[in-house]
C-alpha positions in Angstrom: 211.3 22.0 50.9 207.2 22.4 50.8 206.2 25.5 52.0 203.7 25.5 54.6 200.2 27.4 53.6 198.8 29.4 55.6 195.3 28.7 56.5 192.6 30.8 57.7 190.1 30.3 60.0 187.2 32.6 58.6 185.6 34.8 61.9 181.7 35.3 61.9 181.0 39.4 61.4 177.6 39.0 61.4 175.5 41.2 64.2 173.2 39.7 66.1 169.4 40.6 64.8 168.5 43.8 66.6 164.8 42.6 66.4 165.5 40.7 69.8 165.6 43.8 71.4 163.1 45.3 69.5 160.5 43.0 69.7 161.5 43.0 73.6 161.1 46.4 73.7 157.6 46.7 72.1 156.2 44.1 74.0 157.4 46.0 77.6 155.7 49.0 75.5 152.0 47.3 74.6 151.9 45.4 78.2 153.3 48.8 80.4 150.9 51.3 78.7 147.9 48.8 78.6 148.4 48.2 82.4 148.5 52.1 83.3 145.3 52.9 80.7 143.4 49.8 82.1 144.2 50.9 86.1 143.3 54.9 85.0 139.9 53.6 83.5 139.0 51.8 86.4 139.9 54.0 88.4 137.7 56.7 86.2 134.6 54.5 86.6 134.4 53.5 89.9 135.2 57.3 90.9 132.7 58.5 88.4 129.5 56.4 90.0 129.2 54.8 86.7 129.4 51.5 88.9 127.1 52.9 91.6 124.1 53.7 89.0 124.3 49.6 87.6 124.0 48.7 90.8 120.7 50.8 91.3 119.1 49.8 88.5 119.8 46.2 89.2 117.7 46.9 92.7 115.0 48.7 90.1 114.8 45.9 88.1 113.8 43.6 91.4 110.9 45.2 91.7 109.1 46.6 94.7 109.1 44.0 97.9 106.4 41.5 97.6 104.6 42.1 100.7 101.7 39.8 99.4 104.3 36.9 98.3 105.7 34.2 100.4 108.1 34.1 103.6 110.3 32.4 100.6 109.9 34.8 98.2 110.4 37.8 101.1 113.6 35.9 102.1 115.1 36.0 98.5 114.3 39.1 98.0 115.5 40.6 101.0 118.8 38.6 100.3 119.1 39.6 96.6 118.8 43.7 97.7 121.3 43.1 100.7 123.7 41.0 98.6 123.5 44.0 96.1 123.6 46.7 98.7 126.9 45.1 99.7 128.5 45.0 96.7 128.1 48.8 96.1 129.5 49.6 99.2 132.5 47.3 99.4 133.1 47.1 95.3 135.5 50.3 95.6 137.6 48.8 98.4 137.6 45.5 96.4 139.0 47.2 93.1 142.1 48.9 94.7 141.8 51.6 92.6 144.1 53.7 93.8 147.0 51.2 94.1 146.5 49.5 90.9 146.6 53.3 89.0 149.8 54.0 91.4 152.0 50.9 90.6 150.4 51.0 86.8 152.2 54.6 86.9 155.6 52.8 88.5 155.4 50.0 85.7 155.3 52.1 83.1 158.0 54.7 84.3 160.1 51.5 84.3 158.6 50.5 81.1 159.8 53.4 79.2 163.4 53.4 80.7 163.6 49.6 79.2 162.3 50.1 76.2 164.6 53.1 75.5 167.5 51.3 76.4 166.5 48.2 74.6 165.6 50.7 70.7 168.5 52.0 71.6 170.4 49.2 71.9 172.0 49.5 74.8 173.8 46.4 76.6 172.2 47.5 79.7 168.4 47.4 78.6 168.2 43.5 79.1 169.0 44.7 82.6 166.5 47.3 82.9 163.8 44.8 81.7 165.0 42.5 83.7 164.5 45.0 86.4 161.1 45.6 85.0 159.7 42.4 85.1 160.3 42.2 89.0 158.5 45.8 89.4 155.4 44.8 87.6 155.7 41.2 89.8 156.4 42.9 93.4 153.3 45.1 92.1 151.2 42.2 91.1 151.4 40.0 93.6 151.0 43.1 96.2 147.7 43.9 94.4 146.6 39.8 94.8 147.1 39.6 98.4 145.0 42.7 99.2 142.4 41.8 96.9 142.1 37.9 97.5 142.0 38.7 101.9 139.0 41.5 100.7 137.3 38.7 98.6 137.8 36.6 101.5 136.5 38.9 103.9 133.5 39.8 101.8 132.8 36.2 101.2 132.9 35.7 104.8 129.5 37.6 105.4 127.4 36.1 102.6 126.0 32.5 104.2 125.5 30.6 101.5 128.7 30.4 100.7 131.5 28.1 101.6 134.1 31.2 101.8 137.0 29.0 102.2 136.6 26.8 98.9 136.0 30.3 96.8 139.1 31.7 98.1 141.1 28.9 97.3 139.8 28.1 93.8 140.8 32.1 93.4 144.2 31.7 95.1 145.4 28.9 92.8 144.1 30.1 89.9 145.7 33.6 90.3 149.3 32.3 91.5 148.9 30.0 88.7 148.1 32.7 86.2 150.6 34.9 87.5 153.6 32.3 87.8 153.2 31.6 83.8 153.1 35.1 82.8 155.9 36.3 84.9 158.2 32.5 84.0 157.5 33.1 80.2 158.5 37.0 80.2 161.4 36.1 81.8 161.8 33.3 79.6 162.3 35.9 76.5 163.8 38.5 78.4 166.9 35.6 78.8 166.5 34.3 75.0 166.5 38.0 73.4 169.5 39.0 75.7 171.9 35.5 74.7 171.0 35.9 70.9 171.4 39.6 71.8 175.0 39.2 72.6 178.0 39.9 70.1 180.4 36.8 69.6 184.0 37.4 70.8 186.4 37.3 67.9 188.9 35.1 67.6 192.6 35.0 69.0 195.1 35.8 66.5 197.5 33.1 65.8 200.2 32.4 63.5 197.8 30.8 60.9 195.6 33.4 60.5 196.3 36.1 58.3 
């Protein structure tokens, strides 16, 4: 009688590449701390004046009111000061300065919870940047709406402007901006998690050894 051989169905060992989560993790790290240091500075420089003074010297550098010039020339220049004059008294309200430094703080708190998890190695860090990613897009899209309805509204007093057309050339471009950003992070965030994942081993049977 011919004995039967035993075969063996040969089990992949191999761990997945912890680079997924590492290169995850540092790329939460470089977008989380550059989002909190760029809302700090701004928040710095509007609070500091250092916006206030450009704005004066770009009414120095009209000159003095040109009584002897033109109704034309009176009328630009009188629109040039008061269009300047109204940026440097709405241009703090228009930043957000406040709320961009507060949810910058909030995304990066997150940030670094993810991005320990995810060096660490931890199952549940594809979760926390998961978790992440819809902090800094609540955050964003918050920040959008009040800045495009103050655009809007500060648009709304110049008169030679069609306030409408600006808005919505800004609307589109910023939901459009924001949607590919947000789709391709979350695009990795699912890649690095599957290739992440540890293959189940095989079910012993009576052929393997």
């Amino acid at each position: 009688m011919q004995s039967q051989e035993n075969t063996q169905i040969p089990v992949s060992t191999e761990s997945p590449s912890k680079w997924w989560a590492w290169s995850l993790a540092i790329l939460i790290l470089i977008w989380s701390l550059f989002g909190a240091f760029s809302a700090a500075l701004n928040y710095y420089l509007v609070n500091s004046g250092f916006y206030d003074g450009i704005f004066s010297d770009a009414k120095d550098g009209m000159g003095p009111y040109p009584e002897n010039g033109t109704s034309r020339e009176k009328q630009e220049w009188n629109e040039s000061y008061e269009f300047l004059d109204s940026i440097d008294e709405e241009f703090a309200d228009l930043q957000q300065t406040n709320l961009q430094l507060q949810f910058g703080l909030i995304s990066l708190l997150f940030g670094f919870v993810a991005c320990f998890l995810l060096f660490s190695r931890d199952p549940n860090g594809f979760k926390a940047a998961g978790v992440w990613l819809g902090v800094i897009a609540i955050t964003g899209t918050i920040t959008q709406i009040i800045s495009l309805t103050s655009m809007n509204d500060f648009y709304d007093n110049i008169p030679s402007i069609d306030s409408s057309l600006i808005t919505g050339i800004s609307t589109g471009i910023s939901i459009g901006t924001s949607l590919t950003c947000y789709l391709t992070l979350f695009g990795f965030i699912y890649i690095a998690a599957i290739k992440s994942k540890t293959e189940d081993d095989l079910t012993e049977s009576g052929f393997h050894q």
